[in-house]
BAFI-3210 file (N, C-alpha, C; in Angstrom, 3 decimals, decimal comma, padded with zeros to 6 digits):
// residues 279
n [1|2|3|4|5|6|7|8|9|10|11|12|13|14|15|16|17|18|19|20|21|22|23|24|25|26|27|28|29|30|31|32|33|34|35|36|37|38|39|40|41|42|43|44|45|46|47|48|49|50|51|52|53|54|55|56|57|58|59|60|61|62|63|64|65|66|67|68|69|70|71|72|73|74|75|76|77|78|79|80|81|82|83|84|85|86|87|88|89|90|91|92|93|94|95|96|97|98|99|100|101|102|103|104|105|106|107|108|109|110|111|112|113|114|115|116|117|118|119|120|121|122|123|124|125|126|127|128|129|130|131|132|133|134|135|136|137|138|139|140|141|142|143|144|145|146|147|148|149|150|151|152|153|154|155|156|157|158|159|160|161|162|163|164|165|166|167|168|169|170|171|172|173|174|175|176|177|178|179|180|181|182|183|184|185|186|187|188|189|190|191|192|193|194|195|196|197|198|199|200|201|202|203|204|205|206|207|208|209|210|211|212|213|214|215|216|217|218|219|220|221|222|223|224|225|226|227|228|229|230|231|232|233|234|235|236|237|238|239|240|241|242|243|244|245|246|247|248|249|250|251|252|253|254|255|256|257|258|259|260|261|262|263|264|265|266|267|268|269|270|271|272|273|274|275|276|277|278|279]
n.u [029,716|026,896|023,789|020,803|017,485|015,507|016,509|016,554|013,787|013,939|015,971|014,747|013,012|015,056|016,033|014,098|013,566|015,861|014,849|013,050|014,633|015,795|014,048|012,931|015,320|016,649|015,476|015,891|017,645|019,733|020,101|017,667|016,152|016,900|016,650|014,036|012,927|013,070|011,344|009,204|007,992|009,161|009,350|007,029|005,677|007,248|007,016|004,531|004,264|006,248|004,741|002,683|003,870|005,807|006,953|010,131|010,351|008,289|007,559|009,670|012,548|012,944|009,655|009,073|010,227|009,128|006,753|006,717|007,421|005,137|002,633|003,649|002,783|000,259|-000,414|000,757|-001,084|-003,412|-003,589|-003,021|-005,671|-007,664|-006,191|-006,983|-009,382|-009,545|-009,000|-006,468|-005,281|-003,445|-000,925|002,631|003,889|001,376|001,270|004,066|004,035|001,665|002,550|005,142|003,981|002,467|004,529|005,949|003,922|003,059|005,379|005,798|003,843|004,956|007,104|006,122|004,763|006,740|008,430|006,807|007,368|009,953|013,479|014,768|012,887|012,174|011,095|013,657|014,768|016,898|019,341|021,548|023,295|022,404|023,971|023,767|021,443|020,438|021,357|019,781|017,606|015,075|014,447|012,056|011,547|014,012|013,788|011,212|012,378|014,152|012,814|010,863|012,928|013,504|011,008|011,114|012,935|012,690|009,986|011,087|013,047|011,466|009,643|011,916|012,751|010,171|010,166|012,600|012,103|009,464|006,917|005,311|002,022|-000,889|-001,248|-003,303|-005,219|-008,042|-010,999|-013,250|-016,679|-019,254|-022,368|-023,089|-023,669|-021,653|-022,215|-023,283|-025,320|-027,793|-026,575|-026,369|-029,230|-031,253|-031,048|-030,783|-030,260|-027,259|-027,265|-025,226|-023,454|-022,920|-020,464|-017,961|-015,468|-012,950|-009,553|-007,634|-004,802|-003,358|-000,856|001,810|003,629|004,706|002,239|001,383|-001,469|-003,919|-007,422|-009,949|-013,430|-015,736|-018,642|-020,518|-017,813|-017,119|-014,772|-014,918|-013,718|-010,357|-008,558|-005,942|-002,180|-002,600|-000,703|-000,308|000,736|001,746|-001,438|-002,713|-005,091|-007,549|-010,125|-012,377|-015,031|-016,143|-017,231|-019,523|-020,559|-023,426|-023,516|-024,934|-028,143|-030,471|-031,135|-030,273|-027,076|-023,524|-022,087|-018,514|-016,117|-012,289|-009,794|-006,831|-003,121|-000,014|002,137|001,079|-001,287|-003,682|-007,242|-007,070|-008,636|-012,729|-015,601|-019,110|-022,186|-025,222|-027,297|-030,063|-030,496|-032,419|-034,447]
n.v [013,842|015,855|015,186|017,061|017,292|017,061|015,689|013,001|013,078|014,983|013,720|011,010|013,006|013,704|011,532|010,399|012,277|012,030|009,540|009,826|011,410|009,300|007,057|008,953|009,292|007,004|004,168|001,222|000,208|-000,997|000,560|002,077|-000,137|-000,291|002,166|002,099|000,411|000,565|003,230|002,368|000,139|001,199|004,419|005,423|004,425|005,233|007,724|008,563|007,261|009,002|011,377|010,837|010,059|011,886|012,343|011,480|009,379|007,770|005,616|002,737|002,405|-000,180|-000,587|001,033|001,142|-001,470|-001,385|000,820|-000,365|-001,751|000,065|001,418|-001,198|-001,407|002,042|001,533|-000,252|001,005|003,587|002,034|000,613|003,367|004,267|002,604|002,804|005,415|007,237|007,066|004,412|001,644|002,080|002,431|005,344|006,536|005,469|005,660|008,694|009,246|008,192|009,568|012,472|011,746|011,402|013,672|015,217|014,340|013,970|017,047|017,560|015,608|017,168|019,572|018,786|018,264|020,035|021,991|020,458|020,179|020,014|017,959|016,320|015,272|013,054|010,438|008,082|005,433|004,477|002,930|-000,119|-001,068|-003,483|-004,321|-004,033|-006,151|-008,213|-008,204|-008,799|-011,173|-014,672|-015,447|-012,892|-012,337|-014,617|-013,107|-011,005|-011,541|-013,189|-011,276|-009,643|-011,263|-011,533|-008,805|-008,904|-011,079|-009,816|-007,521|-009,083|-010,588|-008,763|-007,314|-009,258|-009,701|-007,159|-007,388|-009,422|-008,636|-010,225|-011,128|-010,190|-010,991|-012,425|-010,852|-009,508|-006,947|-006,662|-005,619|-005,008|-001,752|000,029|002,852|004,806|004,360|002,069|-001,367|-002,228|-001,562|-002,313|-002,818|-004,450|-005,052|-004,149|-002,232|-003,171|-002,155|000,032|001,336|-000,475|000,332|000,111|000,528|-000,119|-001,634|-001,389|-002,893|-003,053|-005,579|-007,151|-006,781|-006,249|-004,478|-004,318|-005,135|-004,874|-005,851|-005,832|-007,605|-007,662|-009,630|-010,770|-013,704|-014,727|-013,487|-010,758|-007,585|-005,365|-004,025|-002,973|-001,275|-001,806|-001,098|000,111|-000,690|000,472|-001,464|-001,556|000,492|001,879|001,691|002,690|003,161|004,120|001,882|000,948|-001,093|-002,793|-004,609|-006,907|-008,427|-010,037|-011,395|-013,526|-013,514|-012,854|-013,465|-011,010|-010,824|-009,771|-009,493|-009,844|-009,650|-010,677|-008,968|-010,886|-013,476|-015,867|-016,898|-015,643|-014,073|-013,116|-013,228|-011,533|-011,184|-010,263|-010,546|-010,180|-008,911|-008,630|-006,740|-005,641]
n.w [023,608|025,128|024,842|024,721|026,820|024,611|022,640|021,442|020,390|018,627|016,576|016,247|014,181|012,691|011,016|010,691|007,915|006,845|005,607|003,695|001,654|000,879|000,074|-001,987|-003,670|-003,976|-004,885|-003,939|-001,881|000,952|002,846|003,094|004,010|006,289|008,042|007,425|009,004|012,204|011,782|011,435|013,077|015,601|015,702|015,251|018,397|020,252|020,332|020,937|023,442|024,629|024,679|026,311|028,453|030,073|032,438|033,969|035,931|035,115|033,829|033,383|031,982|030,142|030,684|029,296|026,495|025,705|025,496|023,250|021,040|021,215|020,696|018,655|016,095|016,927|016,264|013,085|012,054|012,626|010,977|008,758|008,364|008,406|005,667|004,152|003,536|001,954|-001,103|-001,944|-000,482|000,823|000,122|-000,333|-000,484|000,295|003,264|004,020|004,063|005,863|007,928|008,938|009,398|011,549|013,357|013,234|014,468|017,277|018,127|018,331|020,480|022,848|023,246|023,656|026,563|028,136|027,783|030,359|032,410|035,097|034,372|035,750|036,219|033,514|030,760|029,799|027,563|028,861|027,952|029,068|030,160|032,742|034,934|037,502|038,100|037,252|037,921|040,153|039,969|040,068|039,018|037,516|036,002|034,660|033,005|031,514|030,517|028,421|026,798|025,916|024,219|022,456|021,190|020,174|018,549|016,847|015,501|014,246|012,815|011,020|009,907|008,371|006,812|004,991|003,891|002,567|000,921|-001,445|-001,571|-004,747|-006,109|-007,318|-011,113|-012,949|-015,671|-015,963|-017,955|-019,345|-020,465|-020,890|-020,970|-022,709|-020,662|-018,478|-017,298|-015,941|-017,814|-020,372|-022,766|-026,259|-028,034|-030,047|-033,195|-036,166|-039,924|-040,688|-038,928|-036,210|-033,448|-029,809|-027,294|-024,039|-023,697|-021,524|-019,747|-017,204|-016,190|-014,406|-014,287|-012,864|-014,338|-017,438|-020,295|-023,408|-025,533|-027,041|-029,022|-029,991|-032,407|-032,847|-034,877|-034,973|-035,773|-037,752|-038,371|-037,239|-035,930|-034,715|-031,675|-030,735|-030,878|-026,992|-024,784|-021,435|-017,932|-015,200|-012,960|-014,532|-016,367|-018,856|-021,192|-023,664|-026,035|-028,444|-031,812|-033,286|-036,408|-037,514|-040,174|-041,173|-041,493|-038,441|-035,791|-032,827|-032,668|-032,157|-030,480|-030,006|-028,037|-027,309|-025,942|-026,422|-025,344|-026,232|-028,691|-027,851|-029,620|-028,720|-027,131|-024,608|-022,707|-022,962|-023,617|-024,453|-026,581|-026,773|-030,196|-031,652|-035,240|-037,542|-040,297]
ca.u [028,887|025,909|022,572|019,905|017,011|015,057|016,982|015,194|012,687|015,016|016,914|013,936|012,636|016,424|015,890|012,506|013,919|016,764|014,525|012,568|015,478|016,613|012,673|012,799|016,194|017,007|014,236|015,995|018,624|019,867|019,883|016,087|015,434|017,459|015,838|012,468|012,510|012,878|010,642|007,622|008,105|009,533|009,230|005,218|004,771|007,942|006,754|003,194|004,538|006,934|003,588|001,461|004,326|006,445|007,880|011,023|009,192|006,026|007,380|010,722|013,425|012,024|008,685|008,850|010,449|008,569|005,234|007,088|007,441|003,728|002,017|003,914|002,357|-001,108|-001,007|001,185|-002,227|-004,848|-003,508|-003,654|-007,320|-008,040|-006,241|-007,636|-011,238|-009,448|-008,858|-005,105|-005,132|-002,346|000,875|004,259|003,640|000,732|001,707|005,073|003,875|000,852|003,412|005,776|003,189|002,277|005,715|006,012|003,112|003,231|006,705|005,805|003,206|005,389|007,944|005,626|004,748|008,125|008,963|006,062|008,196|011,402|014,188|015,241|011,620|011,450|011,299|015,137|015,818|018,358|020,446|022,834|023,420|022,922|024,196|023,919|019,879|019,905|021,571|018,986|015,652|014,190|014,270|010,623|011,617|015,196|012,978|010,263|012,878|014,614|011,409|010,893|013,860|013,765|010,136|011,075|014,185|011,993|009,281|012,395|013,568|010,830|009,797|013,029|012,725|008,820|010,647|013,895|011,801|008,316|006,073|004,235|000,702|-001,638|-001,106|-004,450|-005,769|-009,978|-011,491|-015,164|-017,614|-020,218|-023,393|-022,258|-023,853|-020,747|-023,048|-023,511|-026,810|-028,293|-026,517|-027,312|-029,836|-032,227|-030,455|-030,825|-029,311|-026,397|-026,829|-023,966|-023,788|-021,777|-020,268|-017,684|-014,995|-011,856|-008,771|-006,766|-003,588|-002,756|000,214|003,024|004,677|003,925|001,718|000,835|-003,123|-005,121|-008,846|-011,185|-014,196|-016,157|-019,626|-020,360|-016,472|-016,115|-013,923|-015,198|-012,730|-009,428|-008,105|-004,764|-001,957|-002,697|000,430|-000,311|001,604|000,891|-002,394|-003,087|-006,122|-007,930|-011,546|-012,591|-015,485|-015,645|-018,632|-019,757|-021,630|-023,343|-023,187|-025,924|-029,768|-030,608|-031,424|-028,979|-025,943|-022,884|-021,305|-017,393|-014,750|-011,568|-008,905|-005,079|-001,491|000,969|002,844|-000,191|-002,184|-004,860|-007,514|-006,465|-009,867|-013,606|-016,457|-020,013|-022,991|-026,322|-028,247|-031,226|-030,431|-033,148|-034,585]
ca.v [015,056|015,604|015,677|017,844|016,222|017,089|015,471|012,161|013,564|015,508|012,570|010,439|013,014|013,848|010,009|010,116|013,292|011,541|008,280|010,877|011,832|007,693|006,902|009,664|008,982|005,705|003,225|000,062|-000,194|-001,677|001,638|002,113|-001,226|-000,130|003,283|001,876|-000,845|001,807|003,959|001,755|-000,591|002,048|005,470|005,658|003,930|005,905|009,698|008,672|007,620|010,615|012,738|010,106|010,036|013,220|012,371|010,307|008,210|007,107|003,883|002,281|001,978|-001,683|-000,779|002,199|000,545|-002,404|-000,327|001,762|-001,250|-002,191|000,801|001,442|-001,933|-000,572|003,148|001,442|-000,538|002,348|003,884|001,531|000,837|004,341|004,544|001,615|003,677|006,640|006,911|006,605|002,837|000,840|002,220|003,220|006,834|007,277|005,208|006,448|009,933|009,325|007,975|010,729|013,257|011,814|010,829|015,036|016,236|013,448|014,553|018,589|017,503|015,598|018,104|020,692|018,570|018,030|021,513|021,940|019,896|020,568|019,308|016,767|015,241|014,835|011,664|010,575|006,692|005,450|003,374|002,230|-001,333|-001,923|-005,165|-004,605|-004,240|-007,223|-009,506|-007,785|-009,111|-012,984|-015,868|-015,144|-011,792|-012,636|-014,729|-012,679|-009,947|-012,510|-013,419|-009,919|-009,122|-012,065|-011,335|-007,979|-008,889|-011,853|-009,428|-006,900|-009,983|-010,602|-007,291|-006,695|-010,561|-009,131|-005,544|-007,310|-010,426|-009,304|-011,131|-010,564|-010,138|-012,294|-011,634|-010,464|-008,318|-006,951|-006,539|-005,286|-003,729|-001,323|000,060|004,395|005,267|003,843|001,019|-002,439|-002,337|-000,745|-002,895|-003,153|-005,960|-005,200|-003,638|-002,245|-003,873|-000,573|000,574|000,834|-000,104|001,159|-000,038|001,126|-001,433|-000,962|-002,861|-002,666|-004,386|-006,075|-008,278|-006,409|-005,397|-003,200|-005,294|-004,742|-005,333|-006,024|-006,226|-007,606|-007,637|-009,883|-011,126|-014,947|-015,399|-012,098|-009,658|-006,376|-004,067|-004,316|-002,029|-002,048|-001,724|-000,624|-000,418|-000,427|-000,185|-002,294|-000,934|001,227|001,494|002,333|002,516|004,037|003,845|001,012|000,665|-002,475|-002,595|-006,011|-006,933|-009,021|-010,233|-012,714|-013,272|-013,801|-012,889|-013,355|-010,266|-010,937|-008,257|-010,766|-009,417|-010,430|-009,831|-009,070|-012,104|-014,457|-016,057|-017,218|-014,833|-014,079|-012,750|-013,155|-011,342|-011,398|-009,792|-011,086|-008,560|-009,199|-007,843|-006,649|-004,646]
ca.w [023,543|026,271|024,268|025,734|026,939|023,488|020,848|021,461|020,000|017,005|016,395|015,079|013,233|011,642|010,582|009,152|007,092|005,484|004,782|002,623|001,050|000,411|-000,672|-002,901|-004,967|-003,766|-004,382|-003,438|-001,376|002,386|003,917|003,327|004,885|007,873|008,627|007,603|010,455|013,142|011,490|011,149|014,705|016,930|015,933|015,969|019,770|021,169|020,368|021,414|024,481|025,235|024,727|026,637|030,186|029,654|033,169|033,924|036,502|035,041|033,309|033,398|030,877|029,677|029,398|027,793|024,951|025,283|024,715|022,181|019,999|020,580|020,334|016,674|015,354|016,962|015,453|011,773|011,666|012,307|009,987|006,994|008,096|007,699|004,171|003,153|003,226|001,254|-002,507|-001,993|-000,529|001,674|-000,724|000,356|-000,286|001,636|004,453|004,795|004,905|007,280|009,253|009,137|010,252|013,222|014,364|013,389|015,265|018,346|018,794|019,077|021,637|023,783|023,400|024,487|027,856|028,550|028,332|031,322|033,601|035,744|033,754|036,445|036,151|032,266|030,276|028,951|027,857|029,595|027,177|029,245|030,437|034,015|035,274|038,778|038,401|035,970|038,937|041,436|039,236|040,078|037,545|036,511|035,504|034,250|031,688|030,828|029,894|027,644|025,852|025,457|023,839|021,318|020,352|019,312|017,377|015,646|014,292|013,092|011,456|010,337|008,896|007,362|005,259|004,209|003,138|001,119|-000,388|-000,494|-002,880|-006,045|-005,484|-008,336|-011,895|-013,825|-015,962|-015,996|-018,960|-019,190|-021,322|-020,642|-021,567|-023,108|-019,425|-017,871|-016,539|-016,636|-018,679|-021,601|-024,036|-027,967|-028,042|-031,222|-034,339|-037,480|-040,677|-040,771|-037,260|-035,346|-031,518|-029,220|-025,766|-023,293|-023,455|-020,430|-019,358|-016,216|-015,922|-012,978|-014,147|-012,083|-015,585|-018,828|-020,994|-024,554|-025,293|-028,482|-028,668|-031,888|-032,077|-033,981|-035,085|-035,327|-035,884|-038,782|-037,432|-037,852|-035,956|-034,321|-031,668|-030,260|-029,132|-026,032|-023,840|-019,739|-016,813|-013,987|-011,959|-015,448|-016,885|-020,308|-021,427|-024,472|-027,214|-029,468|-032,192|-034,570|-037,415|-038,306|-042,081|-042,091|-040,923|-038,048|-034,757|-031,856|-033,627|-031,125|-030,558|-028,990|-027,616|-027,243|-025,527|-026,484|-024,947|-027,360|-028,708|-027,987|-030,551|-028,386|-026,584|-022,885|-022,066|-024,055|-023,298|-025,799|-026,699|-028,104|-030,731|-033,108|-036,037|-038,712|-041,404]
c.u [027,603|024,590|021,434|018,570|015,537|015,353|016,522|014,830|013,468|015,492|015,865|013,137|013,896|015,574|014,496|012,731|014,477|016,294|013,433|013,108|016,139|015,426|012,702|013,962|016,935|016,093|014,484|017,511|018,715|019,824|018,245|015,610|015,928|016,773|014,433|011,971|012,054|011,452|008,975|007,367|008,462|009,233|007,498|005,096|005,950|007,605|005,471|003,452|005,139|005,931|002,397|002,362|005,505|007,295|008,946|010,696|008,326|006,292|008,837|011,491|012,380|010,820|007,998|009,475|009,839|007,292|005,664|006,797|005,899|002,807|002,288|003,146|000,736|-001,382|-000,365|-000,739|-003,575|-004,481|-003,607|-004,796|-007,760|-007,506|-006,867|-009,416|-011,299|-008,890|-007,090|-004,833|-003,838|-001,493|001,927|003,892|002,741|000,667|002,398|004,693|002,537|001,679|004,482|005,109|002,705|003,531|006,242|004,732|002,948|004,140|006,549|004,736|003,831|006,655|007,669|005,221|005,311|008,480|008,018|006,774|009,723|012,571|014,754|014,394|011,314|012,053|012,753|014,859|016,401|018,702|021,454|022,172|023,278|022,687|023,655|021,750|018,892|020,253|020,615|017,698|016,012|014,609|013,648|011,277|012,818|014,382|012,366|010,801|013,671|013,830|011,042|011,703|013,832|012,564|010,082|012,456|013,515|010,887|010,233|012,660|012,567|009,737|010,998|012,883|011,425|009,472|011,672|013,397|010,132|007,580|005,247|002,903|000,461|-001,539|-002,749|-004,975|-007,483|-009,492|-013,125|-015,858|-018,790|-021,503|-022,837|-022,472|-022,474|-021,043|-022,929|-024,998|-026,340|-027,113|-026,973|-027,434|-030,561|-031,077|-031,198|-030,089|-028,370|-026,064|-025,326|-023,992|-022,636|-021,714|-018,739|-016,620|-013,224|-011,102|-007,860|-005,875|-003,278|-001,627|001,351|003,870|004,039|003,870|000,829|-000,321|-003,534|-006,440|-009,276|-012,125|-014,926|-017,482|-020,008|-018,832|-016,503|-015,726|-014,516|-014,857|-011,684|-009,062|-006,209|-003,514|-002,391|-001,842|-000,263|000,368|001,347|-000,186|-002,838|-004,107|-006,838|-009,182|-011,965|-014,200|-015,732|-017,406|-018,292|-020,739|-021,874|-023,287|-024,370|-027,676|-029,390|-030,354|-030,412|-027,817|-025,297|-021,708|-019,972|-016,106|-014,081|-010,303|-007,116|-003,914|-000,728|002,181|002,138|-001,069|-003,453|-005,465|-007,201|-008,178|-011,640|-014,536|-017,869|-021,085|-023,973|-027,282|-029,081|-030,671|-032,016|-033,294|-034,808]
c.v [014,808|016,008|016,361|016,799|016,170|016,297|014,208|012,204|014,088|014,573|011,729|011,805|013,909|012,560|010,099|011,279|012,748|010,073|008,921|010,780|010,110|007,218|007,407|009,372|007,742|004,640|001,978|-000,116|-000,607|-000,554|002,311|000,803|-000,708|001,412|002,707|001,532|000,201|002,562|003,444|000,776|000,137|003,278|006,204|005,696|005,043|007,219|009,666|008,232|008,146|011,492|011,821|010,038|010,722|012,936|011,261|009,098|007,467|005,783|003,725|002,120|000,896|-001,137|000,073|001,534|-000,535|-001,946|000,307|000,969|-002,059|-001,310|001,355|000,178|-001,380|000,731|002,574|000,988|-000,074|002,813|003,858|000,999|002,023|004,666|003,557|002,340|005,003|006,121|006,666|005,196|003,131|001,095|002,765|004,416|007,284|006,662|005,888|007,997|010,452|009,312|009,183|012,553|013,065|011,457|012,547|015,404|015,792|013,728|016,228|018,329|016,622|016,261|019,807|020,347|018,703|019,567|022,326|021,685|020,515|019,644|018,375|015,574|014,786|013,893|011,642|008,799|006,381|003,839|002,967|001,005|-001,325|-003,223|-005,102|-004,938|-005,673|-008,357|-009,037|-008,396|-010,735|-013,129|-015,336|-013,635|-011,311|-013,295|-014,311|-011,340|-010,557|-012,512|-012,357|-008,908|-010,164|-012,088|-009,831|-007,662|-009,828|-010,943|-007,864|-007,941|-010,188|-009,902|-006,979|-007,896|-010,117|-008,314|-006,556|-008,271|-010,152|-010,035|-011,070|-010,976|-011,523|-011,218|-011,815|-009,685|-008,186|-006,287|-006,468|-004,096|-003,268|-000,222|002,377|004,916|004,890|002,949|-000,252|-002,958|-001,376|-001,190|-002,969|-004,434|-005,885|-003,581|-003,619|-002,505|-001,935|000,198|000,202|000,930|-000,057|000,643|000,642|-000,190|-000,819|-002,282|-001,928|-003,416|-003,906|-007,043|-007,910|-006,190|-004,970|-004,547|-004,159|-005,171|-005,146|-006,414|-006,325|-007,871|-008,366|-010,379|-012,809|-015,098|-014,199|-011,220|-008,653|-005,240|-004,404|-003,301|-002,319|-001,141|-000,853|-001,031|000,494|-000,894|-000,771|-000,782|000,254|000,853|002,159|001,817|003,576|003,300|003,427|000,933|-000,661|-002,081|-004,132|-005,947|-008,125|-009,406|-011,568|-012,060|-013,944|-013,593|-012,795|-012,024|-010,336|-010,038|-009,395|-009,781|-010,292|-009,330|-009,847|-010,223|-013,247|-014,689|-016,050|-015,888|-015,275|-013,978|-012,649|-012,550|-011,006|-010,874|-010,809|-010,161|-009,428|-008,072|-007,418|-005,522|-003,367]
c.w [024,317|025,217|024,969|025,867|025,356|021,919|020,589|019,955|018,226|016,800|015,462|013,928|012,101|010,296|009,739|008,094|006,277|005,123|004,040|001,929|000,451|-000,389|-002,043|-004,308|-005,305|-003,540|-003,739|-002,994|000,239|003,260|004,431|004,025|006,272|008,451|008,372|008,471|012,162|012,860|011,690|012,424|015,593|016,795|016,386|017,756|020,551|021,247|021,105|023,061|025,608|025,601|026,035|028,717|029,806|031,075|033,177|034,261|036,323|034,540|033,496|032,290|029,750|029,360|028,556|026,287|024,823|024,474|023,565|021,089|019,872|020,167|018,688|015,721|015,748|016,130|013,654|011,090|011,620|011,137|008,631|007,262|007,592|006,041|003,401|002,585|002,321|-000,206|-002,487|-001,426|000,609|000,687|000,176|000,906|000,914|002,948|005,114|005,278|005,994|008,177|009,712|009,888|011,232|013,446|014,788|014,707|016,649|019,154|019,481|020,328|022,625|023,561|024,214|026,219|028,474|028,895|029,528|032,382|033,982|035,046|034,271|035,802|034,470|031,728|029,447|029,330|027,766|028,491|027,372|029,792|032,002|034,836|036,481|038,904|037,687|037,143|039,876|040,824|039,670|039,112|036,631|035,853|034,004|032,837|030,356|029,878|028,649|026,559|025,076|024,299|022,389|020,439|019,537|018,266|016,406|014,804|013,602|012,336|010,659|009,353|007,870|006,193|004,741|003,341|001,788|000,585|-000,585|-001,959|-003,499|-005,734|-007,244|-009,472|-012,257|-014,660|-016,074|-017,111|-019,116|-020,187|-020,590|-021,073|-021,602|-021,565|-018,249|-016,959|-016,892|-017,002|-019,992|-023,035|-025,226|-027,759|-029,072|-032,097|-035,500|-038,802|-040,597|-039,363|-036,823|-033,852|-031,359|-027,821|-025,615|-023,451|-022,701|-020,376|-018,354|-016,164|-014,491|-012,865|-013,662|-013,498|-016,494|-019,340|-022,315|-024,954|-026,854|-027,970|-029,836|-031,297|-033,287|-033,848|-035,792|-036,095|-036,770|-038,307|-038,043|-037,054|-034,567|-033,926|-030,679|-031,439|-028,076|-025,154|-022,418|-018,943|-015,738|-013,205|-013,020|-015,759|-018,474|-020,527|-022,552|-025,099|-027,805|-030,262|-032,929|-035,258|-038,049|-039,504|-042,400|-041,145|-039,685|-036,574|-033,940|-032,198|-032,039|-031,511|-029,429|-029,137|-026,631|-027,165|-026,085|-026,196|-026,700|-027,376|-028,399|-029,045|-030,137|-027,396|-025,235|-021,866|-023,266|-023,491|-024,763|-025,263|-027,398|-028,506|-031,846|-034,052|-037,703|-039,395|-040,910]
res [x|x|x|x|x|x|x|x|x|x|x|x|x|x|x|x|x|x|x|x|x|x|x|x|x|x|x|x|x|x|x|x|x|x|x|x|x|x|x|x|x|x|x|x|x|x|x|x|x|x|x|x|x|x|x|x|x|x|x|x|x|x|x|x|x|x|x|x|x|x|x|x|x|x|x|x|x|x|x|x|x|x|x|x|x|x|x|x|x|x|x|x|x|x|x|x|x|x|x|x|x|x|x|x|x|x|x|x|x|x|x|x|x|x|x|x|x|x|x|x|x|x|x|x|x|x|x|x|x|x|x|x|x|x|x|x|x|x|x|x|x|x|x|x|x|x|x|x|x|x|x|x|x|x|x|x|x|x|x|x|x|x|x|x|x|x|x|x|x|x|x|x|x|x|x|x|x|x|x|x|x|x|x|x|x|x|x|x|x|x|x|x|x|x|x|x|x|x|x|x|x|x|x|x|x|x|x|x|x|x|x|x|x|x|x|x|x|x|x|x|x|x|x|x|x|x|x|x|x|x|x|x|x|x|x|x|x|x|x|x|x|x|x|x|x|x|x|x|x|x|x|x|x|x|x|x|x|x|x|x|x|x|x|x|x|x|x|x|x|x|x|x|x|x|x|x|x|x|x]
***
C-alpha cells in the first residue's frame, strides 16, 4: 500500500494515541516499553525536524534520523526542566503528556509547511536500504556511520533496562511539628499548670509502600496522648492538630512527639519540645 506523503506524521501520532490507551489500562507491560522507546528518543526530534526542513533536500536520510534521535533527548530534557519548576514535578503523567502535545502540535506545523511545497519537493524518509551508496562512501565514513548506529541502539538499550528495572528511590518518611501558624516558630515555651498547647504535627511517607503510623506524645517519659493509626500511601501526607496538657510544675519539662510504624516497638522518628510550666 503507497502511503501519502503525510502519514509520517499520522503514524507517530496513531502510536502516541494507543500508548495512551496502554498507560491508561495497562500499567506494566512489554508493549508500553516498546512504544515508549520511540516515543521518548525519536518521536520529539523527528516532528521538530519535519517542521524545522519540510523539504526533501535539506538533510539526508542519515542525518535526519541522526538529529531526530538527538534533538528528542534535547526537547525530553527541556521539558522535565520546565516541570521540574511546576507543581506537577518530573512524573509519568506529566511528562508523557507534555510530550504528547508537542509531538501533536510540532507535527500540525510541519504538516502545514509541507503542504506549502510541491509534492515532489517535500520531506519523506527513505527507509530503504541502499547498498550501492553504502559501497560508494570512504572508510572514514563507513565507520562513523557504524558508530552511529551502535550509539543509538546502546542508549535504546539502555533506556529500555532504566524503563523494565528502574530503581527504588530512598526509603523515608518526614515528620515535623509546627507552630498553629503553619510555621516553624511560635512554639509553647511558658505554660500554665492546665493549659493546653498546641502544635501542628505532619507526616509524609516516602517509603515506596502504604505505611501504618502511630504518634505519642509524652512529657518527661508520661504519655499523655496517642494518635494513630494513620495509614499513608507512598508520597501521602497528613498534618493535623495535636494538644498536651502537662500534669505537673517545673521548669524545662521535655515535651516528645515520637513517631512509630506499625509493628515496631521502637520510635522510628523523635522530635521534642522544651516548656516552663507554672502556676
Amino acid at each position: 500500500m503507497k502511503m501519502k506523503w503525510q502519514s509520517d506524521l499520522l503514524l507517530l501520532n496513531i502510536i502516541t494515541v494507543l500508548l495512551i490507551f496502554v498507560i491508561s489500562f495497562f500499567p506494566s507491560n512489554a508493549l508500553r516499553v516498546a512504544l515508549g522507546l520511540p516515543f521518548v528518543l525519536f518521536f520529539p526530534g523527528y516532528v521538530l525536524i519535519a517542521a524545522l526542513f519540510p523539504r526533501r533536500k535539506a538533510l539526508d536520510g542519515m542525518e535526519k534520523i541522526a538529529l531526530s534521535f538527538g534533538l528528542s533527548i534535547v526537547v525530553v530534557s527541556l521539558v522535565g526542566l520546565v516541570l521540574n519548576y511546576t507543581p506537577w514535578g518530573i512524573k509519568l503523567y506529566p511528562v508523557f503528556i507534555s510530550l504528547a502535545i508537542f509531538t501533536a502540535v510540532i507535527s500540525i506545523v510541519a504538516w502545514h509547511r509541507r503542504r506549502k511545497l510541491a509534492e515532489a519537493g517535500r520531506f519523506i524518509i527513505p527507509f530503504r536500504l541502499n547498498l550501492a551508496s553504502w559501497r560508494g562512501q570512504n572508510l572514514v565514513d563507513k565507520v562513523l556511520s557504524v558508530i552511529l548506529i551502535a550509539a543509538i541502539l546502546g542508549a535504546m538499550g539502555t533506556l529500555g533496562y532504566v524503563i523494565a528495572t528502574p530503581k527504588i528511590g530512598e526509603k523515608f518518611t518526614e515528620f515535623y511539628i509546627l507552630g498553629l501558624e503553619g510555621q516553624a516558630i511560635e512554639y509553647p515555651k511558658e505554660m500554665r499548670m492546665g493549659e493546653q498547647g498546641r502544635v501542628l504535627v505532619g507526616i509524609v511517607n516516602q517509603e515506596q509502600e502504604t505505611v501504618s503510623y502511630w504518634v505519642k506524645v509524652t512529657i518527661d517519659g508520661a504519655t499523655l496522648n496517642e494518635i494513630g493509626p494513620v495509614v499513608l500511601h507512598h508520597e501521602d501526607g497528613w498534618e493535623q492538630e495535636v494538644g498536651f496538657i502537662p500534669d505537673q510544675l517545673g521548669d524545662n519539662q521535655k515535651v516528645e512527639f515520637s513517631l512509630y510504624k506499625q509493628g515496631q516497638s521502637e520510635a522510628y522518628r523523635v522530635i521534642h519540645l522544651w516548656v516552663d510550666v507554672r502556676e
